[in-house]
Structure formats: structure tokens, C-alpha cells
N, C-alpha and C positions, 0 to 999 in steps of 0.2 A: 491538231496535234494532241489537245486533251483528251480525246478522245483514243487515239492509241494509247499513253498512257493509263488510261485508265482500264484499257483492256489487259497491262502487262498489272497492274495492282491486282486484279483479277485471279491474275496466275499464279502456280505456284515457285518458289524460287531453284534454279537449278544450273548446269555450269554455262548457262547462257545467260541467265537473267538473277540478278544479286539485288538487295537490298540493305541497305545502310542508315541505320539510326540516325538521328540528329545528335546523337552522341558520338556516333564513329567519329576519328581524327584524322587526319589527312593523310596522316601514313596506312591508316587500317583501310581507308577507300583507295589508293595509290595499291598497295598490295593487291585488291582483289582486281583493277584494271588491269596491271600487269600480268596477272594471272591467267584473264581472259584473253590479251594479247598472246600469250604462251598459248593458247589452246584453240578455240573457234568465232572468237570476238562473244561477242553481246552484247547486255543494258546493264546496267547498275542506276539505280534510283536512290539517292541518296534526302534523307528525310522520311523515311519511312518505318515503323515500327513493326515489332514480330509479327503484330496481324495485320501486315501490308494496308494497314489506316495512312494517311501523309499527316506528319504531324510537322511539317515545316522544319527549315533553318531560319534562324536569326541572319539577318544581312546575306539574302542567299548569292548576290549578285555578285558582293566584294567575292564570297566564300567561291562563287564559280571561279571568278579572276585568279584566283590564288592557288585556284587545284589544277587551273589549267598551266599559269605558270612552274608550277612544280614540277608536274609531268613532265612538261617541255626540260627544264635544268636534270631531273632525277632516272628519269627513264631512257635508257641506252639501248637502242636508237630511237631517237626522237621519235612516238608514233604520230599516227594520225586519227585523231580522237575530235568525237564533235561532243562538246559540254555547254550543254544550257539549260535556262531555268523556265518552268514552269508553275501556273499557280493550279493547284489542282480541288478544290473542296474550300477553296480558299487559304489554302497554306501552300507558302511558294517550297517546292521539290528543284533539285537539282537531277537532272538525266544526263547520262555520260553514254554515248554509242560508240561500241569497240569495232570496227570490222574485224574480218577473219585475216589477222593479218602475214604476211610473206618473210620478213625478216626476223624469225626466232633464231635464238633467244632473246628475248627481253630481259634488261635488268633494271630494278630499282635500288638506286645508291647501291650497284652491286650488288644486290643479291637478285635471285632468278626464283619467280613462284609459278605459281600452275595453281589451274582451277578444277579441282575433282569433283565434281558430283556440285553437292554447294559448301563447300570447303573449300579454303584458298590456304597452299602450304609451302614452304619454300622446297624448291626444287631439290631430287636425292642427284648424284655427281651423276648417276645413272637417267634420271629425265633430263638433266642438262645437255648429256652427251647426245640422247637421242632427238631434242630438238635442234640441235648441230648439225644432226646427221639429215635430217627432215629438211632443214633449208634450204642446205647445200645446194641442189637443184634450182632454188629459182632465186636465188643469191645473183646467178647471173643473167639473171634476165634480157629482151632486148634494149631496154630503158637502161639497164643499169652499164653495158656494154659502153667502151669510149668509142667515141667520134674519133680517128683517128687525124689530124696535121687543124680540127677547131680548135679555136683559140679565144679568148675574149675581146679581140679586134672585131670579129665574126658575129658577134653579139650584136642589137640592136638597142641602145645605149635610152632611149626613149623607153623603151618597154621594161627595160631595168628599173629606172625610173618611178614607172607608173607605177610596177610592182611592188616596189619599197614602201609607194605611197600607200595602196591599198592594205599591202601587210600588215602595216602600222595604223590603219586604221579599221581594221577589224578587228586586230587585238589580241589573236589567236595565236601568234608565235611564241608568245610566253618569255620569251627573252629580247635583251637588246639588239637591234639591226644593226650588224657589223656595217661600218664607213665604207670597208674597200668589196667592190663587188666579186670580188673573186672567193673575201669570206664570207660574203652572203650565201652565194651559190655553192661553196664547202658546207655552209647549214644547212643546205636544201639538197644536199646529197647529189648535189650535180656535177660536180669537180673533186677528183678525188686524186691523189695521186700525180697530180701536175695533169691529170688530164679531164675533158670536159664528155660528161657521159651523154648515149643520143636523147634525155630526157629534157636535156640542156637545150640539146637544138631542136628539138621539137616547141619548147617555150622560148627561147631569145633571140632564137638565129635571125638576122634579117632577111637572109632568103633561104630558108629550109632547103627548099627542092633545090637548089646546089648541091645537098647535102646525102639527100632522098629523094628520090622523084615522086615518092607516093606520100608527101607529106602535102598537103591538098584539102581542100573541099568542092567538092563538084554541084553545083546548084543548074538544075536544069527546071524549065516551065514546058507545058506538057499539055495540047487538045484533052479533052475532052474522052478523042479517039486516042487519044495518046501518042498524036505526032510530036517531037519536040520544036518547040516555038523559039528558046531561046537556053543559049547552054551561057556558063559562066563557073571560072575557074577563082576560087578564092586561095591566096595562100601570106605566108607570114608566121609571127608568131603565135600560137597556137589559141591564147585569150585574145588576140585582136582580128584574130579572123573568126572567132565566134560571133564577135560585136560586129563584125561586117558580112557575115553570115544572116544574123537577126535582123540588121538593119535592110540588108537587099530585100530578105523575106516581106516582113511589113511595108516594102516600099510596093512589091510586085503584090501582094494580094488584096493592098490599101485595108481603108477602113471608113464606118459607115457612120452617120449622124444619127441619133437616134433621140425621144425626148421618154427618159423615164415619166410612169405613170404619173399624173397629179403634179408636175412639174415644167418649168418653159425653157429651164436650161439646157442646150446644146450640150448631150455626150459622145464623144468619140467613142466609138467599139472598134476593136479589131478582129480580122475574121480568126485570128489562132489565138486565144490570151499569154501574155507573154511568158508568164513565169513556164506553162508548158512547152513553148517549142524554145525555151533559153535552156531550162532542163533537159529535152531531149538531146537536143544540142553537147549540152557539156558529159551527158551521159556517152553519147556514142564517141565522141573526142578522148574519153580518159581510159574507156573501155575496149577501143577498138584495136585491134592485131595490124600492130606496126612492122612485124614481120610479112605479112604478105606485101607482093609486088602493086597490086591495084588501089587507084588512090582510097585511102580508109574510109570516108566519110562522104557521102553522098547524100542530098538531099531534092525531090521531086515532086512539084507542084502542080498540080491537078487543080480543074476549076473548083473542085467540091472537098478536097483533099490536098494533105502534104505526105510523104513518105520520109525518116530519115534511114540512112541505111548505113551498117558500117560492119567493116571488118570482123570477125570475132565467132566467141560460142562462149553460152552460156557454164555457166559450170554444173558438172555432172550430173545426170539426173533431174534439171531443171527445166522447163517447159516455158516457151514465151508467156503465158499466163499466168505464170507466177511470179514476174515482173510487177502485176496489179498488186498484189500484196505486201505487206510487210515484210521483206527478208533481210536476212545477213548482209552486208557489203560488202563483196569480194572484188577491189578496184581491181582489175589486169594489170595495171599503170600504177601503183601506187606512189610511186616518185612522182608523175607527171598530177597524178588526183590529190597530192598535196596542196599541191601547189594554186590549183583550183579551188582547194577548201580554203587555204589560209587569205588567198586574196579575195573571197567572199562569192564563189561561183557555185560555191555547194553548201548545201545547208546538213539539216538532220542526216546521216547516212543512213542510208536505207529506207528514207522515206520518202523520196525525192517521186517517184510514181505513184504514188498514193494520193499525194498533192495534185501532180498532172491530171490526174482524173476527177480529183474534184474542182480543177479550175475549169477542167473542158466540160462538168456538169453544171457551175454556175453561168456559167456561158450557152447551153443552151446546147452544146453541141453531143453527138453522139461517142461514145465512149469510145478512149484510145485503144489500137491496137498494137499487142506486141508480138513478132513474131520469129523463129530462129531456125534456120533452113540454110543447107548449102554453105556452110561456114559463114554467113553473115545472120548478124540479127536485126531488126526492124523496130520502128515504131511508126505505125499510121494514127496521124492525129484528124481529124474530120472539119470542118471549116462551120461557124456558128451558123446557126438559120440568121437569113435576114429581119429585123422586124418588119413591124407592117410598116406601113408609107406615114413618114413623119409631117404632121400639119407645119403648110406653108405659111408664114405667120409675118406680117406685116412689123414694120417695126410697134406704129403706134397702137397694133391690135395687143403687140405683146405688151407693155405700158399698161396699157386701161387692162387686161386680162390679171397682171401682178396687184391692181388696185382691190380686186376683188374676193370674195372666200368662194367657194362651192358649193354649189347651188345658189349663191345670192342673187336676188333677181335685180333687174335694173330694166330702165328704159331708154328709149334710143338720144330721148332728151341728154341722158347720161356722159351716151358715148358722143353727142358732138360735145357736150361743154369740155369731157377731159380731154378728146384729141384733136377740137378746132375745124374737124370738118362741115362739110356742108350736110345735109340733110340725107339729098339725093345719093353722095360719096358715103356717108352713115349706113344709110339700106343695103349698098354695096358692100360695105364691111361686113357686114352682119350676116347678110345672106351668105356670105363664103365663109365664116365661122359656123353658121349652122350647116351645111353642104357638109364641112369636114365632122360634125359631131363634137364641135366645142361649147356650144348653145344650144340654147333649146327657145322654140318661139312660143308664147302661150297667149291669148287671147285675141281677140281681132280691134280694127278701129283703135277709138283712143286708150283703150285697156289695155292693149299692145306691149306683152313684157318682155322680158328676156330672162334665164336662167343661164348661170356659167356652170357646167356640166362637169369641168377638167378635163387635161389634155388624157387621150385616148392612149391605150398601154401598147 
């Protein structure tokens, strides 16, 4: 992440990207987000001085807490804003990501700004009207549409639950969690009007596909040739069929023992590292076209490969490969990608594939694919290379091996006094740690030594 940031210090400032003194005050940084809300989202970097230096906040952490909470009480309609701190040169910055957001006009403590060029100015009655006019359209979204005869019986009362708990433990809702659930979900823009919107039953209903038949995930396992081996329907509400989405995942493509370089501890590796295919995951779920008939989200497992696939198109003039990049956040979902951020399922917006490619590049594996075709878009993640073959390791070889530094020599007198074998059983040990390349033999007769090499990478 530092390293983005420090490419946006780089740049110059403009109606996407703002910088804010450690003197700006919380209304002067509120004005210019709302601004950017009005217009195409972006960053604001708060801590930073006219020559884009960080020159830090005081208590940045409290200071994040409190612009978040503000936003949340002051900006009508609550956006969806991801606010965190960074230490960048060694002065902690606060970074604020706007998506490009769907519901203008925004207002702060009532009034309505916009972001020109790099000016933020309150809005003439003439820009208010025409971002009125600009929304109107997708005001009615199909998330925002009611469920016609749901109700909060409909609900599943567990997953309310959980959510409250997460909410509140991530800290991002900015205000207090109303008692009764019907004013939770009037905060979360999902009952409105005595009625309960399908963004609603896409996150609580107990059985969706009641409701929608294409509210779904499809998981299928796949030859090689690409016979299908084994299909599986997952559904529910929308975060707990992710978690039983990832879970089935890592159960079907398991995962491998391995012994880092120079060390004798057992690690577990997984063939997809998590944070990418939870990612992918929550990506295609909050992005994908709940108006088409076909279940949204599909995901296809191959011996060497996964595919997720869902519903949707990118927005205009965008190319799967510019998925790899930094860009704007344009959730499709923005109700349902709330709800995701605030219960802790989305981090940074907009950098959520940046990440993915550098998890599947510490891992060894070959770089994701994203692709958008035929009204669905893709992403192919590739499965880690195996390591080599991990040393089969006795218990007592591993004992007397932790005894020892790298390269220290020893003798075999050594290893019966610390592991109590016999002589004959000793030569045995030894010989199967030099076969694996964990020893080295040096001398012959009674000069007879050993060196301990370390375990092999």
C-alpha cells in the first residue's frame, strides 16, 4: 500500500486526487470528500503539505475515527468511504478512497459541493439540479427495487446477528447500532418505506432463491479435459455463502506441508492464497448483474487453475486488464458493497486487485487473469507451484537437528548420546539425513564427522 501512496505524492493534485495539510480541519477535509462524491470519487491524502512532502497528523488514528464518524452523522446519504492511516517517510497520513459514487447529490450538514479542477465549491442551485437530474436513473436500481410480500420474519435472524457483531467491530459505521433490526437495515438502505429492498434479500434472507432463483453460487470441479467431476450449488445469505464458497474451495484443492529454508517447522501452504480467491470472491458477488436470469456467480476448478465467473460488464471503455491496476471503484451494488466494506469483507477500494496479484506473486504462482466477454467478466487465478519434496524427518532426528547451528560439525558419538540409539540405528539415521541433503559426511575411520547443512529450500 505504501507504495501506491507514494506514487499518488508523486502526482499532481486534480479533481480526483486532493491533498490536505495537517492543518485542514475536518470540515475543510469533509467538504472536499463530498465534493468528490458529487463528481467521480478519488483520494484525498490528508497530512500532506503544498509540496506533496507528508508531514504527518498528530494522533492520526483517533483523527481517522472521528472523520469517519462524521461523515457517517454529516453526509446525506451516508457514503461508502474507505478511511485509513498510513505511515509514509515515517509520518503517519491519513488516506480517504471515494468511489465514483451513484447516489448524488450529496450533502454535508446540508449543503452540496463539487470538486472542479482542484477546487472544492459549494454547489450553484444550477449543479444541484443537474446532479438530480444525473441520478435519477439509477436511483432505481435493481438492489434498490422492493421485494415485494419480504418481511423481517424472512430474514435470517443468525446472520443479523453476526452482522451487528462484525459492524461493530470494525468500527466503520460511524454511529450507534440501532437495538431494533428493522432500524439497522433503514441505516443500511434496505427498508425503506415499510418495505424491504432486493439488496435486503440478497444479504439476510434465509433462503434467497425463494425469492430469486439466480441468487446462487455454482462451484463445479473440472478434469483436466475439462469433464465436470463434481458440481455443487451453494446458497444463503450472501457473506455466508462466501465463507462456504472459500471453505469448500480450500477443502477441494487442499493444501501442502512444506519446510521453509533453514528451518524444521511444518508450514501449511494453500494451493490459492486466501486473501486472493476471498477477494475474487467478494468482487464478483457485489459486482455482478442480479438482473440477468443465470445463477451470478460461478466458480471452476481445474487441476492447475480456478476460474470465478459472474454476471456483469465492466464500465465503459474498460478492458479486463485494467482490473490489474489502480482504478476508480465503481461498485454496480453499492447497497449490497456496503455492506461488505462495513462488515470487514473489503478493504482499500480500488485496490483490492493489486493485492491479488501480489499475493499470487508471493506464492509462487503465475499472475491473475481478468477477463470480460459476452456479458460476464472473469477472473483466472493459477494454483502455486508445488515445492520440492519436504525431508522425511524422524522425530528424534528433528530434536538433535534443533540442537545444532549450520554447518556445525559433530560426531555420530554425538547423535547416540542425545537420541539414545544404538550405534548400528545411529548410521541408519545419518545415512537417510545425508541421502536427503541435510548432512554432509567428511572424513573416513575414526575422523568420521558430520556437518549439518540445513533443511533444503
Amino acid at each position: 500500500m505504501s507504495r501506491e501512496i507514494a506514487a499518488l505524492l508523486a502526482s499532481k493534485e486534480s479533481e480526483q486526487l486532493a491533498f490536505a495539510s495537517s492543518r485542514s480541519t475536518l470540515e475543510q477535509v469533509c467538504s472536499t470528500l463530498c465534493g468528490m462524491l458529487n463528481q467521480q470519487g478519488g483520494v484525498l491524502l490528508w497530512g500532506v503539505d503544498s509540496k506533496r512532502q507528508p508531514t504527518g497528523l498528530p494522533k492520526a488514528r483517533q483523527r481517522a475515527s472521528d472523520l469517519n464518524e462524521y461523515l457517517m452523522r454529516q453526509v446525506v446519504p451516508r457514503p461508502l468511504l474507505s478511511v485509513s492511516v498510513h505511515t509514509i517517510r515515517g509520518k503517519e497520513i491519513i488516506a480517504v478512497d471515494v468511489p465514483a459514487a451513484t447516489d448524488k447529490p450529496y450533502s454535508l450538514s446540508r449543503e452540496i459541493w463539487v470538486r472542479l479542477g482542484t477546487a472544492t465549491l459549494r454547489a450553484s442551485q444550477e449543479q444541484s439540479s443537474r446532479l438530480v437530474e444525473r441520478s435519477a436513473a439509477t436511483l432505481e436500481r435493481w438492489e434498490r427495487e422492493p421485494m415485494p410480500g419480504f418481511s423481517l420474519t424472512d430474514c435470517d435472524t443468525n446472520e443479523l446477528h453476526q452482522a451487528r457483531l462484525e459492524i461493530a467491530q470494525t468500527g466503520k459505521f460511524g454511529l450507534e447500532i440501532p437495538a431494533a433490526d428493522e432500524d439497522l437495515l433503514s441505516r443500511l438502505y434496505l427498508y425503506r418505506s415499510g418495505q424491504f429492498s432486493n439488496a435486503a434479500v440478497v444479504l439476510f434472507a434465509r433462503q434467497p432463491r425463494a425469492w430469486s432463483p439466480n441468487l446462487a453460487l455454482r462451484l463445479t470441479t473440472h478434469s483436466a479435459k475439462g469433464e465436470v467431476l463434481h458440481d455443487l450449488m451453494l446458497e444463503g445469505p450472501a457473506i455466508r455463502m462466501l465463507r462456504e464458497a472459500v471453505d469448500a474451495i480450500q477443502h477441494r484443492t487442499g493444501s501442502e506441508v512444506a519446510f521453509p529454508k533453514g528451518r524444521l517447522e511444518r508450514v501449511e501452504r494453500s494451493a490459492y492464497p486466501l486473501y486472493a480467491l476471498r477477494e475474487g470472491l467478494v468482487n464478483a458477488i457485489v459486482h455482478r448483474d442480479y438482473t440477468s436470469p443465470a445463477v451470478g456467480v460461478q466458480v471452476r476448478l481445474y487441476p492447475d487453475r480456478l476460474i470465478i465467473v459472474n454476471t456483469g460488464t465492466l464500465p465503459q471503455g474498460w478492458k479486463g486488464s485494467d482490473l490489474g491496476r489502480r482504478h476508480e471503484s465503481h461498485p454496480a451494488n453499492p447497497d449490497i458493497a456496503r455492506i461488505f466494506y462495513l462488515r470487514g469483507f473489503m478493504e482499500q477500494l480500488g485496490l483490492g486487485t493489486q493485492r491479488i496479484i501480489a499475493e499470487c506473486k508471493a506464492a509462487g504462482a503465475k499472475a491473475p487473469v481478468w477477463k470480460a466477454e459476452n456479458q460476464t467478466v472473469s477472473l483466472t487465478l493459477f494454483a502455486a507451484p508445488a515445492t520440492p519434496s519436504a525431508p522425511n524427518l524422524l522425530d528424534r532426528q528433528t530434536r538433535f537437528l534443533r540442537s545444532l547451528k549450520s554447518k556445525a560439525p559433530f560426531k555420530i558419538s554425538d547423535y547416540i548420546t542425545s537420541t539414545g540409539v544404538s550405534e548400528r540405528q545411529a548410521r541408519r539415521d545419518l545415512a537417510a539425513l545425508e541421502k536427503q541433503g541435510v548432512v554432509q559426511r567428511q572424513g573416513s575411520g575414526p575422523a568420521t564427522h558430520y556437518l549439518f547443512l540445513g533443511l533444503p529450500s
